[in-house]
N, C-alpha and C positions, 0 to 999 in steps of 0.2 A: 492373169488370174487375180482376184480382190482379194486383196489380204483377209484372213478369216483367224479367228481365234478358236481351237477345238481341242476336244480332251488330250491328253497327253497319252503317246502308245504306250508308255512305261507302268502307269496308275494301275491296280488290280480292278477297281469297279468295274461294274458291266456296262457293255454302253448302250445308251437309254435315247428312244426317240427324245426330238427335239434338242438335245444336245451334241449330241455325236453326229459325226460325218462319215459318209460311207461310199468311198468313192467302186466304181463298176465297170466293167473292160468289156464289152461284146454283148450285145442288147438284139440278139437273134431269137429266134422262138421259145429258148426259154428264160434268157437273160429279160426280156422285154417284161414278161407278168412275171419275173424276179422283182425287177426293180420299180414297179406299179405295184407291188405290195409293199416295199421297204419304203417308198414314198407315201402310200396310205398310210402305213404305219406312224409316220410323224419322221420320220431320220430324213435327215437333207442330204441330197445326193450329187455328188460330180460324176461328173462321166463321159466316157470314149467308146468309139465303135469304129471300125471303118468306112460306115455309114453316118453321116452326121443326120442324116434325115431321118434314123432309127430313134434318135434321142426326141425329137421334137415334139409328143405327147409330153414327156416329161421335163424337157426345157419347159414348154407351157405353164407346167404346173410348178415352178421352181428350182427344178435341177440347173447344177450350172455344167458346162461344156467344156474339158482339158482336151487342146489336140495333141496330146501326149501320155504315153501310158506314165512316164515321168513325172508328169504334172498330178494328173490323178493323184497320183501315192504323197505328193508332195501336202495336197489340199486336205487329206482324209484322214481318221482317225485308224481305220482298216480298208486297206483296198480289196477288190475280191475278184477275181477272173471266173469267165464262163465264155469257154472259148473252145471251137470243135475237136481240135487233134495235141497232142501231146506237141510239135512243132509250133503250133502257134501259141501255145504257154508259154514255150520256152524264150523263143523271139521277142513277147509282150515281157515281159520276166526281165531276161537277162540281155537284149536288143539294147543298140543304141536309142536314149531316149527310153528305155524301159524302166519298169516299177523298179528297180533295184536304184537305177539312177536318181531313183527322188524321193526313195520311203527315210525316212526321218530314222537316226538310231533305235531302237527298240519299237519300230515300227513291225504292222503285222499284214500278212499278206494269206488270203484263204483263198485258195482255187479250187472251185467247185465246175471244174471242168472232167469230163472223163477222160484218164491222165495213167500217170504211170509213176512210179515213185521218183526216179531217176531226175526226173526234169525239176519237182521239188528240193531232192535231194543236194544238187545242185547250186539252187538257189540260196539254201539253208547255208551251205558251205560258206560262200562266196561272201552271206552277208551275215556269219558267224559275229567277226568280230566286231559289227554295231549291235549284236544282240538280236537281230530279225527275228522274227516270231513268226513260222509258217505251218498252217493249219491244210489237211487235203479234205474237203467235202464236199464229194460229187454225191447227186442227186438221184430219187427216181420216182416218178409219177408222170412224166412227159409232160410234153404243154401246158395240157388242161390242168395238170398241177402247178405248172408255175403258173397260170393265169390266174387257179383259184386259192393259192397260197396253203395249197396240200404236199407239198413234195415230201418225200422221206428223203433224210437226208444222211447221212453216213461221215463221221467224224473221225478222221486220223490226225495225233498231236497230243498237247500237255494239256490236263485234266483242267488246267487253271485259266488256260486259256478259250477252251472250250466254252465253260461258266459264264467268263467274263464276255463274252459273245451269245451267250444262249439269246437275248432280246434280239436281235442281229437273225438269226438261225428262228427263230416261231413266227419271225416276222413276214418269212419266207414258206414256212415247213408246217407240218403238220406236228404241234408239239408233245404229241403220244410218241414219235415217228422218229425222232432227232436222235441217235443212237451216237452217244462216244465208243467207238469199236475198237479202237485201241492208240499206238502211237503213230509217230509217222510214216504214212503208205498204207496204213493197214484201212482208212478209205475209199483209196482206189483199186486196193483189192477187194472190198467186198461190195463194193459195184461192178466192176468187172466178172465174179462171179452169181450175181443175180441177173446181169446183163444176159451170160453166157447161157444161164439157167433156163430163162424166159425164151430165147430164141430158140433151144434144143425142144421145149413146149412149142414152141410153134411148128415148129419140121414135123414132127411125131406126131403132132394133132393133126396136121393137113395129112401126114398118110393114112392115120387111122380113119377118120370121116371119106377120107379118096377112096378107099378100100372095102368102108362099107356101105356106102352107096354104091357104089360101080358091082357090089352083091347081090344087089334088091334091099338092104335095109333102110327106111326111113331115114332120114339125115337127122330130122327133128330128136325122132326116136331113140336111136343113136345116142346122139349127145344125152340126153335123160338116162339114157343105160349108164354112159360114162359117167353123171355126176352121182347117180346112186350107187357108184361100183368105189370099187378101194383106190380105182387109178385116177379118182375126180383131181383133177387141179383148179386153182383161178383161172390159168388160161381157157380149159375146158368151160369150164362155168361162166365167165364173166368176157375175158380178152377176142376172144374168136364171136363174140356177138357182131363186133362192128362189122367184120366181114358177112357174116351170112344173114345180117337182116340189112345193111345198106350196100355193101358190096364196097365199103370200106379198108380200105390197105393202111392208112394211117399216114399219108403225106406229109403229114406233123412232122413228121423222122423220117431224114431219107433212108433209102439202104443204102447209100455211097457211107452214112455215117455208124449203119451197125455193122458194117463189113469191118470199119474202122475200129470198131467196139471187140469185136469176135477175132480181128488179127492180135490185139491188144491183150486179148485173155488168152489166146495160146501163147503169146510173145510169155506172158507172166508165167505159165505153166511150164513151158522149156527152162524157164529161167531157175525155177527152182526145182525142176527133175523129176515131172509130174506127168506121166504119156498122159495125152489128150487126144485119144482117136477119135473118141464120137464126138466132139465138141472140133475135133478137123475137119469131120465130116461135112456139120453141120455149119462152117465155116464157106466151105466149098460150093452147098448148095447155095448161098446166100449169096456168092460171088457170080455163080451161074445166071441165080435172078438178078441181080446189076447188071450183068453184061447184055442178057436180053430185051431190060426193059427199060434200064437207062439208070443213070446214077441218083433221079430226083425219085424213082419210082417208093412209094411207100414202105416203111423198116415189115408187113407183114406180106409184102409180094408174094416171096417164097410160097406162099398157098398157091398161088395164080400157077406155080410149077406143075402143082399136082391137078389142077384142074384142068390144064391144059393137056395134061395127059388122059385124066378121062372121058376129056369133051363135054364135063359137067361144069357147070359154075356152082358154087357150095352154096346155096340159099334157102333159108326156110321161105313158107309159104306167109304174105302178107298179114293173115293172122295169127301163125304163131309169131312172124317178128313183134307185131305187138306186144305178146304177152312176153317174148324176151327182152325185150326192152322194159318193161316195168320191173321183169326177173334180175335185169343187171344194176338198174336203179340204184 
């Protein structure tokens, strides 16, 4: 790796394209237009993936290449993971060759993976007495938010350090959107709980439209009743378009990875003594559509359950998708 000269982890300033270095662990479908915006943005990036061939748009463009999560930390002013399961944090984290192995005393490390406090908590420990600085900011807008640099993003950690990253975090987020939620864990709980939120909307949508078309009601109809009623949600409104005007499940996101979301939120919920029955529930059905349709199948499968049970496919009619599609715009 070329020797580099870059900000010091210790300094309060914020760090500012063109000058800071921002090294990046796992350039998967949301890592990739993660770091295609912090590269627009002006920050120069290192980076690792298990895929060296993931980085190569942004080697292109000037990214440089650590084949070690070690090196990253080593080269960068903040490292930042974006990585599928709370295991693969912890192995890049605290692994032989891991970020712990090369982040610089008062160096900082921000996992914006969906994660669990535990694995942070951890690391915080271990690398107490260099002073380590770790932030948890997991994310939510899927994809097309990291492609289009809209994520919300959710902030657990110290006020100070937060700040001194906001250029870091707008670069990526949407900066209405960037919420400091509290200290540390308390961003991976309140993704886990909007995670958990969103999916319980989706079960309960595919029964109610299953249940009232398989009546004789309108499907179109239907949902219009729903948005003008007290039980309107986004998902109602906006989320369930992809499926019933393209017959979209959202392959974006597997379900092998919200089964791993929804273990994750009940995991949190036993932990602190909180019955989770409907969100077990809703847990179960989600495992049921993995197991039938496979672990890549789309995070809104779960509808395909209920359709399959009425022999209906959920679809508005080619003219109203239109007008829903200008509606979700």
């Amino acid at each position: 790796m070329t020797a580099t000269t870059h900000v010091s982890a210790t300094e309060t300033q914020a760090l500012t394209p063109g000058t800071a270095r921002i090294g990046f662990i796992g350039l998967g479908n949301m890592g990739s237009g993660m770091t295609r915006n912090l590269q627009a943005a002006g920050f120069q990036l290192i980076v690792n993936d298990v895929r060296k061939e993931s980085a190569s748009g942004l080697l292109a463009n000037g990214a440089e290449w650590a084949d070690t999560a070690a090196a990253v930390a080593a080269g960068s002013d903040v490292v930042i993971t974006m990585l599928p399961t709370p295991k693969h944090v912890e192995a890049v984290a605290m692994g032989p060759g891991g970020i712990l192995a090369g982040l610089p005393d008062g160096g900082t490390w921000v996992d914006m993976s969906t994660s669990v406090p535990e694995v942070a908590n951890r690391v915080r420990e271990a690398g107490s007495a260099l002073g380590v600085r770790v932030l948890d900011a997991p994310v939510s807008g899927m994809s097309v938010g990291a492609a289009n640099g809209m994520l919300q993003i959710f902030i657990g950690g110290e006020a100070a350090d937060v700040e001194r990253l906001r250029p870091v975090f707008e670069a990526m987020g949407d900066p209405e959107r960037i919420l400091h939620v509290g200290g540390h864990g308390a961003g991976y709980a309140v993704k886990l709980m909007i995670n958990q939120l969103w999916f319980s909307h989706l079960v309960a949508t595919a029964e109610v439209l299953s249940t009232g078309v398989k009546a004789g009601v309108d499907l179109e109809v239907l949902r219009q009743a729903l948005i003008a009623s007290p039980a309107n949600s986004n998902f109602v409104q906006n989320d369930v378009l992809s499926i019933l005007n393209h017959g979209d499940y959202d392959e974006g996101f597997a379900i092998a990875l919200a089964c791993k979301d929804l273990g994750l939120s009940v995991d949190l919920a036993r932990s602190v003594g909180v019955p989770m029955e409907l969100s077990g529930l809703v847990e179960q059905l989600y495992r049921r559509a993995k197991a039938l349709y496979g672990d890549n199948a789309g995070e809104m499968t779960p509808v395909k359950l209920y359709e399959d049970a009425i022999g209906v496919q959920l679809r508005t009619s080619p003219t109203l998708a239109a007008g829903n599609a200008a509606e979700g715009a």
